[in-house]
N, C-alpha and C positions, 0 to 999 in steps of 0.2 A: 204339566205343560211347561217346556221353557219358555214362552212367549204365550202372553197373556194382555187383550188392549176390549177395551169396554166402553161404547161412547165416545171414543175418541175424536175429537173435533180440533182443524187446524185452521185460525182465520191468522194471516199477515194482518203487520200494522197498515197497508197502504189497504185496507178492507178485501183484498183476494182468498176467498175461500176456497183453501185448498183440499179439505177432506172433513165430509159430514158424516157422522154416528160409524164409526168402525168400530167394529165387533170380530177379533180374531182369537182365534186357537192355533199355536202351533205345539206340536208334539217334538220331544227330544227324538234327533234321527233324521227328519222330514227333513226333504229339499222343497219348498216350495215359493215359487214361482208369479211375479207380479206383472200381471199383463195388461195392457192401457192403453189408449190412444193418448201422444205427447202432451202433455201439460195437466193429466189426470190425477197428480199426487204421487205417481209412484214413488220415486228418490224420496219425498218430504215424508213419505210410511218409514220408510226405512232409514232417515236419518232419526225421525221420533222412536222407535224402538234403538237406535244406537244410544240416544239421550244427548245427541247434536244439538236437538230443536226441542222446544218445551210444545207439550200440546196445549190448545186454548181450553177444551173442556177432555174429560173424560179421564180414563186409568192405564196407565202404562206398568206390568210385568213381567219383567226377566230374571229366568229364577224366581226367585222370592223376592227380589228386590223391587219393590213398587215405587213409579213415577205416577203422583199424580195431585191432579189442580183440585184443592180444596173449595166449593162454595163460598163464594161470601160471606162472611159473618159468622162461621162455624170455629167456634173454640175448641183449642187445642183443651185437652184436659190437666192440671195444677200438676208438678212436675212430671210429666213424661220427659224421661232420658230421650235427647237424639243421640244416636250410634256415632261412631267414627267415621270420619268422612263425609258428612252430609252436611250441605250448604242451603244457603237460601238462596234464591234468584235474585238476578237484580229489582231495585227495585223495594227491594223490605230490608228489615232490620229489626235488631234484637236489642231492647233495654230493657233495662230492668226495673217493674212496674209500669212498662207502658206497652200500651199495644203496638202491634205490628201494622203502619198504616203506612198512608201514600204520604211522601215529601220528607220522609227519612230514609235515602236510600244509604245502602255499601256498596262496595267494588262487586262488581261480577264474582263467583266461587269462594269468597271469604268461607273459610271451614269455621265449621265451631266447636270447639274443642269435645273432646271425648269426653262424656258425662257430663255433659251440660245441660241443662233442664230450661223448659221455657216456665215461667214463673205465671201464675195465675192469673189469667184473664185473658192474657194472650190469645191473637186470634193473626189467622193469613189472609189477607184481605183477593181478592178475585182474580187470578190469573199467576199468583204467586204457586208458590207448590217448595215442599223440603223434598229434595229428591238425592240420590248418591248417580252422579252424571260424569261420563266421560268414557270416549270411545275405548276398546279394552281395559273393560272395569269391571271387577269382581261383584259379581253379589253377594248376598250372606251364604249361596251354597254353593260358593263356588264360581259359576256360571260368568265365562268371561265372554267377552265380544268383540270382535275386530272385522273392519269393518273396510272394503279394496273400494277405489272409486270408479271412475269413469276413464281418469288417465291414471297413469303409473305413478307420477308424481314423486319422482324419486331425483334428490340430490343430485346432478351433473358434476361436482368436484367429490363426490364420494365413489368407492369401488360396491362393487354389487354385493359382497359382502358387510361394508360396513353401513351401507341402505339398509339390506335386512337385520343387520344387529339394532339400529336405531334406536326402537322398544324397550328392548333390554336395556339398553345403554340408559337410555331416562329412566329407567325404571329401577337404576343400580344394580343390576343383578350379576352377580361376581364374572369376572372373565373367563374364568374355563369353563363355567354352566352354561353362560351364554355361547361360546366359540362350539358348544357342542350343539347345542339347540339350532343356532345359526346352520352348521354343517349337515342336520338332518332335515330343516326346512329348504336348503339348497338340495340337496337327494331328492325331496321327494317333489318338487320343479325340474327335473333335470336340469338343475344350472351349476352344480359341484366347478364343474370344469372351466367355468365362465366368473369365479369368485371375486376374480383381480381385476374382472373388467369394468370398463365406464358403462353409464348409458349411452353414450354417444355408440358405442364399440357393439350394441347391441340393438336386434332389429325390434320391431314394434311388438308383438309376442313374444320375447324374450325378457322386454319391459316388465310385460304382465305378469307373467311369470317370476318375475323378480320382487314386485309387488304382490302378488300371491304370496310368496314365502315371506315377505314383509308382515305380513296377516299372519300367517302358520304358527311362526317362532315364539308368537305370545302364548301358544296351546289352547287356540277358544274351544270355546265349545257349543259356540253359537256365531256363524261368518257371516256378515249382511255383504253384498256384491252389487254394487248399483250400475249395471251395463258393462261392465269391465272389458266385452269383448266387441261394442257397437262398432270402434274405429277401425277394425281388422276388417282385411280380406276375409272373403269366405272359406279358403281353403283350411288359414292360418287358426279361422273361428272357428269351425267344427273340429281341426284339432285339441284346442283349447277346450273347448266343451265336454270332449271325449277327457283328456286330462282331470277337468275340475271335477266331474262326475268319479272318475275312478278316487279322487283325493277323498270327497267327499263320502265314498264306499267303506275305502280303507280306512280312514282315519273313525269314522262312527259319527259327522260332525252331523248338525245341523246349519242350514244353509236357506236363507232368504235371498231370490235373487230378481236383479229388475232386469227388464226384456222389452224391446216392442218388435223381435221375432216371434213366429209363433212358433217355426221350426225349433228352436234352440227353447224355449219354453215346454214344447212337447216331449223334445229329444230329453235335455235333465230331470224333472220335475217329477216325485211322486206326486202333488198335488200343483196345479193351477188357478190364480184365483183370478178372472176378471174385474176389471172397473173399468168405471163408468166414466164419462164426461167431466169435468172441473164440476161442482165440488166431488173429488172421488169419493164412492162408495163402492165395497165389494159387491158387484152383485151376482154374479156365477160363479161358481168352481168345478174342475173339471180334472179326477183323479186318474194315475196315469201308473196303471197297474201292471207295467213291462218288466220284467227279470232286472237282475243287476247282474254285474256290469253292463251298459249299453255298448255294442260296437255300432261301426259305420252301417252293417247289415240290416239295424234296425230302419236306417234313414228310407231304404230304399223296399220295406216291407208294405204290406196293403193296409196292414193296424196302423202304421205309424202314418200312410195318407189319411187313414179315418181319422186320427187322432186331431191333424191337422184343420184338417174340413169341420171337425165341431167345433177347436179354435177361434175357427173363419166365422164359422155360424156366430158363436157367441158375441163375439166382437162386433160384426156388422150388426147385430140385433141393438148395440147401446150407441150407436151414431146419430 
């Protein structure tokens, strides 16, 4: 499984309970699909498998890289190595011979050095968690993630090109490897030709698509999509859909994507999971066994009206 969540519970500080006991499986490959009525959790599922948001209780894994909040009072065991890259949340702290409690905080993401051992006795006091967190982040095999929003979000004083370089560019990765990765995440958006241009210079789907390739260039291998296509025309949206589905084909990716279409939920999706009401919980799924590639043809087929109508069903049954 690239994506692994067990118990997962999300309560905000102002007490909004955003998501009770979630239990998921996804498989490397799946496109699957998060379907809700507004204010159900969707976005905050998928910021928590991004590693944006800490969960209150339960287990977060991607790849092998496990997020998760330790019980109360549960000691670590007398030097265990933390790996590279792995932080504490705010909020805790590491000394040497004393526990890890409340009113000794550090900054947000302070790393701890590579081969650093927590010293005996040490314990993570209740909502804390050692996690390796941040949106296109490697895990131990690999397993990166990136992660498209709602808007495009792309720099107005930069060209469409160095939007999509962005990544790379924090990330140091030399100029000719990125200037080629850049050049084939622009191919496979069709926006090559658009390279030099602003966002100003570019309509609202050309955005997305440009933000698409912003996600590509890093080579995930896990894409989270939180409505990416809700502000679009319909015309402009079903093309994009047809688009992200064929990327999603060709490339091999796997793909978590939020929705409150059912059409465009039906239309991508090997798997659909419904939920429920605030606090969300999964409570249907609904698999979606049509050939790949999708074209337009399916939209307008009799399986793809049934497909919809059980959709319908599900949804209205958790109102």
């Amino acid at each position: 499984m690239i994506v692994s969540l067990r118990g997962v519970e999300k309560t905000f500080p102002n007490g909004v309970r955003a998501l009770d006991q979630i239990d998921l499986d996804i498989a490397q490959g799946e496109f699957v699909t998060l379907l809700g009525p507004s204010g159900c959790g969707k976005s905050t599922l998928l910021r928590l498998i991004a590693g944006l948001l800490p969960p209150t209780a339960g287990r977060i894994e991607v790849g092998d890289s496990p997020d998760e909040v330790i019980p109360p009072g549960v000691p670590i065991p007398p030097g265990v190595p933390i790996p590279p890259g792995e932080a504490i949340r705010p909020g805790a702290a590491i000394r040497p011979g004393v526990a890890i409690r409340p009113g000794v905080p550090i900054p947000p993401g302070v790393p701890i050095p590579p081969g650093e051992a927590i010293p005996p006795g040490e314990a993570i006091r209740r909502g804390e968690a050692i996690r390796r967190g941040a949106a296109s982040r490697p895990g131990k095999d690999g397993t990166r993630v990136a992660f498209v929003f709602q808007h495009p979000t792309l720099m107005p004083w930069g060209s469409v090109l160095r939007n999509v370089r962005l990544p790379l560019d924090l990330a140091g990765t030399p100029r000719a490897d990125a200037d080629r990765r850049v050049a084939a995440a622009l191919e496979l958006v069709r926006l090559s030709e658009f390279a030099r241009a602003y966002p100003r210079e570019l309509s609202g789907g050309m955005q997305m698509r440009a933000s698409i390739a912003r996600a590509l260039v890093t080579q995930p291998r896990l894409l989270l999509m939180d409505e990416p296509f809700g502000a679009l025309d319909e015309i402009t949206r079903n093309r994009l859909d047809r688009d992200i589905h064929e990327l999603w084909h060709r490339q091999r990716l796997t793909v978590v994507f939020v929705t409150h279409s059912i059409y465009e939920a039906a239309f991508l999706s090997t798997r659909v999971l419904v939920m429920s009401p605030r606090p969300g919980r999964i409570l249907r799924e609904l698999s979606i066994d049509e050939p790949h590639p999708r074209t337009d043809a399916l939209r307008v087929s009799e399986r793809f009206a049934a497909r919809c109508a059980q959709l319908s069903a599900l949804l209205a049954g958790q109102q």
